[in-house]
N, C-alpha and C positions, 0 to 999 in steps of 0.2 A: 399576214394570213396564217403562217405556221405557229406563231405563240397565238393566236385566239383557237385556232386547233388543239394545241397540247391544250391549254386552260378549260376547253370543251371537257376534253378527254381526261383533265384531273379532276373536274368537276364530277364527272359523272363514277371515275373511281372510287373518288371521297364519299361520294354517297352509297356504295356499295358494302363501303363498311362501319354506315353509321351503327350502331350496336341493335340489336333486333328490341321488339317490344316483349312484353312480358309473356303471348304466346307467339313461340317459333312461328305461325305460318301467318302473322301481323310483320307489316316492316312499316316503319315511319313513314316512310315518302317514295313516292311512284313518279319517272318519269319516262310518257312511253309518245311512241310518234303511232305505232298503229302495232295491235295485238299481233304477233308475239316479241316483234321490238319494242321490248319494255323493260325497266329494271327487274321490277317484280313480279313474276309470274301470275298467270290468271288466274287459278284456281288457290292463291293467297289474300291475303286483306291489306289494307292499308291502313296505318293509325291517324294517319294525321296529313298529310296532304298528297292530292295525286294532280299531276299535272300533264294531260295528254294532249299531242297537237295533232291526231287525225281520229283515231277509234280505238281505245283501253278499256279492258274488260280487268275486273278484280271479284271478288266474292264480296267483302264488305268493306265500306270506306265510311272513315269519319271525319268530319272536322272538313276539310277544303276540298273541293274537286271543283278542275276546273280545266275545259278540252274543249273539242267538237263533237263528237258523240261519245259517250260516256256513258255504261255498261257496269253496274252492279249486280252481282246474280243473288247476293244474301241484305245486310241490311246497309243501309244507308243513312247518318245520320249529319246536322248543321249546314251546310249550305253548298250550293250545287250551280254552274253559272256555265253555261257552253250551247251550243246550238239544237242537240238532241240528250234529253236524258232518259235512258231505259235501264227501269229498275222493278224490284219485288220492293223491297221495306224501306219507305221512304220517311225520316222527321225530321223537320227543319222548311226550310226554302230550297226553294227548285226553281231556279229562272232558267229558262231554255227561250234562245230565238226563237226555232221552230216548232217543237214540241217535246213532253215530256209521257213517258206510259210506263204505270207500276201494276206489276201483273197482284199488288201484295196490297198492304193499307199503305196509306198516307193520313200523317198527324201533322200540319203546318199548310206554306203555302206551298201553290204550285202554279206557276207564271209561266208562258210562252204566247209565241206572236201568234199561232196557227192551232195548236188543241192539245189539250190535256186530259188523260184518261188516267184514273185508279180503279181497281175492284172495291175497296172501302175508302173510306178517309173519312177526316176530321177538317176541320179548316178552313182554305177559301180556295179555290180553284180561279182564277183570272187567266182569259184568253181572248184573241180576236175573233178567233171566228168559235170553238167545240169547248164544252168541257164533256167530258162522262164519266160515271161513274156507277156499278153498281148498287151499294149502297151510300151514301155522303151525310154529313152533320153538320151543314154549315153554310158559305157562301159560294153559290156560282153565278162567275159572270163571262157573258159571252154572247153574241149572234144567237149560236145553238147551245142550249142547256142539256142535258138526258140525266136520269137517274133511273132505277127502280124504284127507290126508295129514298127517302128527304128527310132530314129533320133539320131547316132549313128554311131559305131563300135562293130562289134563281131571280136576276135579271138578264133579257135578252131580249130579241125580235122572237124567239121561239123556244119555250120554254118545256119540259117535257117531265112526267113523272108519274112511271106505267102503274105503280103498285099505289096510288093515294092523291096527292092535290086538294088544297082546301079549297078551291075556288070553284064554286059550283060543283063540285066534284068530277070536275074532266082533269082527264091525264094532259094534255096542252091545252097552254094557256100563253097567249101573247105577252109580251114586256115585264108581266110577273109572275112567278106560282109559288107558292109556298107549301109546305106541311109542319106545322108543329106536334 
């Protein structure tokens, strides 16, 4: 038990001084049990992978994240895999168990078992039960669909799209709505 301790504890030293990225408030690798036990501070970024085992907050992460809730305040890019992801600037994949909400756009997918919300995107939105989004350009699928705006397909049991709909022109529309 004491050498898998000290080996904890050089592990997480050795990473303290991997060498920074090319701006100071970037470090390489994050690894945090829940905000503010964390290597790298919350209001820095992460280059290249962050690996959190309860809730880690950073400014922007690229390349691997991967935790239980998982908290970017700026952008977010390549792929994202943990139970809740809350973020602004989302590209790439987003697989969350239970959900994902980006207060900002999303360009790629974004997958969870229970609903996924962006203000914009691009892409495909796949969920059990919600997608929403304010504006979207692409695929959602889910029980419940919502947009304002489409440029698009929904599949669902309830499909919704306040600002248009080609199907007779109603804003819901059962199992499909579209807007081109």
């Amino acid at each position: 038990m004491k050498k898998l301790c000290l080996l904890l504890a050089l592990a997480f030293t050795s990473l303290a001084l991997v060498p920074e990225s090319a701006t100071a408030q970037t470090k390489p690798v994050q690894l945090g049990l829940v905000t503010p036990l964390q290597i790298v501070p919350e209001d820095q970024s992460v280059g290249a992978f962050r690996l959190c085992l309860i809730y880690c907050a950073n400014e922007d992460v690229q390349y691997v994240d991967v935790g239980l809730v998982l908290k970017t305040n700026g952008e977010q890019s390549f792929g994202q895999l943990g139970a809740v992801g809350l973020g602004n600037d989302f590209s790439g994949v987003q697989l969350n168990w239970l959900g994902a909400y980006n207060t900002g756009d999303l360009a790629g997918v974004q997958w969870s078992g229970l609903g996924n919300y962006t203000v914009t995107g691009e892409g495909v939105q796949l969920s059990g039960i919600f997608n929403g989004a304010e504006d979207f350009g692409g695929l959602q699928i889910a029980l419940v669909n919502y947009t304002k705006t489409l440029q698009g397909l929904q599949l669902g049991i309830i499909n919704i799209i306040t600002e248009g709909g080609d199907i007779f022109g109603l804003p819901i529309f059962p199992f499909v709505n579209f807007d081109f």
